[in-house]
Kinemage of the C-alpha trace (Angstrom):
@kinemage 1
@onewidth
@group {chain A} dominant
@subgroup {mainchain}
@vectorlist {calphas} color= white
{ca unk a 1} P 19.768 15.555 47.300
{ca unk a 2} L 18.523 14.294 43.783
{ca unk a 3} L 14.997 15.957 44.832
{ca unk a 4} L 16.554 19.317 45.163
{ca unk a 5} L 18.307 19.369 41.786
{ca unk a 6} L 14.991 18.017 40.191
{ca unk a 7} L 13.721 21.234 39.039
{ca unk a 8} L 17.266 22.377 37.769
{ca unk a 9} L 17.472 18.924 35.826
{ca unk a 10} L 13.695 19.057 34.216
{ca unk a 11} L 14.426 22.556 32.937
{ca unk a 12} L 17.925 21.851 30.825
{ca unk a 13} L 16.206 18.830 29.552
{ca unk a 14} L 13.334 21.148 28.792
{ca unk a 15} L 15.730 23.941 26.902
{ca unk a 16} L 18.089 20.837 25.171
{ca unk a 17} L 14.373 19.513 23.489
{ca unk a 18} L 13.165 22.923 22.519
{ca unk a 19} L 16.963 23.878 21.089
{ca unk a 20} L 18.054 20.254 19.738
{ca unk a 21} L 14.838 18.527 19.527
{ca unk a 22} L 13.084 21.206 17.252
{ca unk a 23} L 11.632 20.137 13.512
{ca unk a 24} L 15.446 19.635 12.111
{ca unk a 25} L 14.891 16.031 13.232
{ca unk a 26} L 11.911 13.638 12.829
{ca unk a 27} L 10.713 12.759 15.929
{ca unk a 28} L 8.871 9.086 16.682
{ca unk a 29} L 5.024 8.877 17.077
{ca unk a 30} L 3.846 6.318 19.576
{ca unk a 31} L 1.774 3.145 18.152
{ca unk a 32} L 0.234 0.312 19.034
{ca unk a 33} L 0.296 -2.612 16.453
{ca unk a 34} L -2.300 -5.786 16.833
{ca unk a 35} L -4.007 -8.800 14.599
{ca unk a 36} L -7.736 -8.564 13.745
{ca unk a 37} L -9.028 -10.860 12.013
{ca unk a 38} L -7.320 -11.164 8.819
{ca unk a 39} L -5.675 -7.849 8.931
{ca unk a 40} L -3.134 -6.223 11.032
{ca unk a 41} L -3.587 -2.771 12.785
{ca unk a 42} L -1.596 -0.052 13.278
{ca unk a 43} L -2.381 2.854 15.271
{ca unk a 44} L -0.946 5.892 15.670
{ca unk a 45} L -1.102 8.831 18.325
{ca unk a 46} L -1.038 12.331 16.289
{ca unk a 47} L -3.352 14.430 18.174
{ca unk a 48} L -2.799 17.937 17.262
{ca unk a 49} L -2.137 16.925 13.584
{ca unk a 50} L -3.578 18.595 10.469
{ca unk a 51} L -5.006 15.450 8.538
{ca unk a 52} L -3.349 17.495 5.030
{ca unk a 53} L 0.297 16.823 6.876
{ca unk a 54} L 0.045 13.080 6.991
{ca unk a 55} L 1.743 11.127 4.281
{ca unk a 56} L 1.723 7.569 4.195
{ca unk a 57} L 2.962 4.862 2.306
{ca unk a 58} L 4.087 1.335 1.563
{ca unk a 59} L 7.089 1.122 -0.824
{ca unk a 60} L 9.490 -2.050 -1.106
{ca unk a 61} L 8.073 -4.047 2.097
{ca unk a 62} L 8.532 -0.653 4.246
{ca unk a 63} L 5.408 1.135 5.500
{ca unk a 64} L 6.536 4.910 5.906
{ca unk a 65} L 4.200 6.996 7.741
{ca unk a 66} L 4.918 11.125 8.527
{ca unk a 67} L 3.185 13.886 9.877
{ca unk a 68} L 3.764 17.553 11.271
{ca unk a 69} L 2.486 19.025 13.953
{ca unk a 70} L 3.236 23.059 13.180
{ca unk a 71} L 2.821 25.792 16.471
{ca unk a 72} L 0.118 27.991 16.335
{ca unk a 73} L -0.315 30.969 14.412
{ca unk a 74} L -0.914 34.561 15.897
{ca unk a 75} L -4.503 36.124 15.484
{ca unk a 76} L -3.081 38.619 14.028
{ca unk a 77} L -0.973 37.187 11.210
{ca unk a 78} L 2.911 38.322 13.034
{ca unk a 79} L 3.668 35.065 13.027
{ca unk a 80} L 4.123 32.300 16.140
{ca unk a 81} L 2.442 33.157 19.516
{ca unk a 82} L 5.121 33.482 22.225
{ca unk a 83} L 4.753 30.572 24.427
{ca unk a 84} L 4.534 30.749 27.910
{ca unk a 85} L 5.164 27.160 28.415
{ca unk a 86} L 5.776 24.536 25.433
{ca unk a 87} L 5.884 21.259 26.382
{ca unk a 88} L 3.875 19.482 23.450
{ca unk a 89} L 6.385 17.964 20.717
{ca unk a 90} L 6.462 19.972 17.301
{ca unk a 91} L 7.741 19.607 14.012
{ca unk a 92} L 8.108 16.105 12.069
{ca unk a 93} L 6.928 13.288 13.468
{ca unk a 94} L 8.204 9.867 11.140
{ca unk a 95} L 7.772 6.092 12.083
{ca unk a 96} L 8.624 3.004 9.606
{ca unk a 97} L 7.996 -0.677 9.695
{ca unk a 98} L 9.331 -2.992 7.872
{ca unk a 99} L 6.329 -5.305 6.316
{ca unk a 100} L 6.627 -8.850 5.698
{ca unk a 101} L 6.130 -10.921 2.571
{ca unk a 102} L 2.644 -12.570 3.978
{ca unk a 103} L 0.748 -9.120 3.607
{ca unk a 104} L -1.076 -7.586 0.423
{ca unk a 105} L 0.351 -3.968 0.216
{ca unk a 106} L -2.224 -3.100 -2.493
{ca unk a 107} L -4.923 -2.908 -0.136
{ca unk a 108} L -3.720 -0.782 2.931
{ca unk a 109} L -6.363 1.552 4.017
{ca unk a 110} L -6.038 4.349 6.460
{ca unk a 111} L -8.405 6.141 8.541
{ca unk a 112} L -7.451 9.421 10.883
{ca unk a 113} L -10.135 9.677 13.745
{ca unk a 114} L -9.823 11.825 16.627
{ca unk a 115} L -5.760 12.059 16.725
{ca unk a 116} L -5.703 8.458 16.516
{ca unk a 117} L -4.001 7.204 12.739
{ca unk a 118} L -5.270 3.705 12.097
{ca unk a 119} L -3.480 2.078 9.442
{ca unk a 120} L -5.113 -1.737 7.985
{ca unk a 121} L -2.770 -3.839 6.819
{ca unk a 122} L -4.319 -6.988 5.444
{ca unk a 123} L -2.776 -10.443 5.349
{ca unk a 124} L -2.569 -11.519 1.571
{ca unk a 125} L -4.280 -14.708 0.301
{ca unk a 126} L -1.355 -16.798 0.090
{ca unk a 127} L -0.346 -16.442 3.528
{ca unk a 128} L -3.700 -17.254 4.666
{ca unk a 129} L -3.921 -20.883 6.275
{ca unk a 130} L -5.548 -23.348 4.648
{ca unk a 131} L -7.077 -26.841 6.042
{ca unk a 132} L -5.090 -30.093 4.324
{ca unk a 133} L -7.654 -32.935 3.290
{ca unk a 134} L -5.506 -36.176 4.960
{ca unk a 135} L -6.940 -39.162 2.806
{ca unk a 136} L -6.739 -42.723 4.438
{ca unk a 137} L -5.250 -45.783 2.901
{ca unk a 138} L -4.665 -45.280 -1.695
{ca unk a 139} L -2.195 -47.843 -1.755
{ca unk a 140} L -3.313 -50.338 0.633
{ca unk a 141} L -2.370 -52.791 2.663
{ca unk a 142} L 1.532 -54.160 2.340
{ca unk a 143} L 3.041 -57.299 3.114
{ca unk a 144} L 6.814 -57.060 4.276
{ca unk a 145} L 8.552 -59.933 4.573
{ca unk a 146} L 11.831 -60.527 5.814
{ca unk a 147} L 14.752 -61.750 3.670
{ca unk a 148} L 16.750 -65.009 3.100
{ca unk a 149} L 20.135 -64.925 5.388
């Protein structure tokens, strides 16, 4: 029974995204997030995405990162094609993180390669571990002894 109402189900979900889920609302961006090294990555899926859209930035231990993805243009400057069939998201696309106190916001890079934005977030000096020198024996050797009763 559910089989047979498929179609009529995948099409009202299909009109309530292209009505509802147009560019009033930022939409989220899939990512991937990993430790390399002595940096963390975060990568972004925005294929499709003009690299002048992207905005991103670290403000108040909160890394902010937006793009748009706009629908395409007619050849002969009318305005948007008609589409046919639109099933690829449009409109504004917004993620944040919120960044601990262990990472040095000053040096964030970001590099936009083939849809993919990868954002390097490296881990700041004092949250680096260091190795603690144990030394043996300053005070010496102790003699306890027990007291009168």
């Amino acid at each position: 029974m559910t089989v047979a109402f498929d179609p009529l189900f995948r099409d009202l979900n299909r009109l309530a995204t292209e009505v509802f889920g147009s560019s009033r609302a930022p939409q989220s961006m899939p990512m991937d997030a990993y430790r390399s090294g002595e940096s963390y990555i975060v990568e972004f899926d925005l294929p499709g995405v003009a690299p002048e859209s992207l905005d991103v930035r670290a403000e108040n231990n909160t890394l902010t990162v937006r793009a748009e993805r706009s629908g395409r243009r007619s050849t002969q400057g009318d305005g948007e094609v008609n589409y046919v069939a639109a099933e690829r998201p449009r409109g504004t696309f917004s993620r944040q993180l919120s960044l601990g106190d262990g990472l040095d916001v000053d040096n964030i890079t970001a590099d936009y390669t083939d849809g993919v934005l990868s954002v390097t977030l490296p881990v700041a000096d004092q949250a680096k571990p260091r190795q603690i020198n144990v030394e043996r024996g300053k005070g010496g050797q102790r003699v306890i002894e027990r007291g009168n009763e």
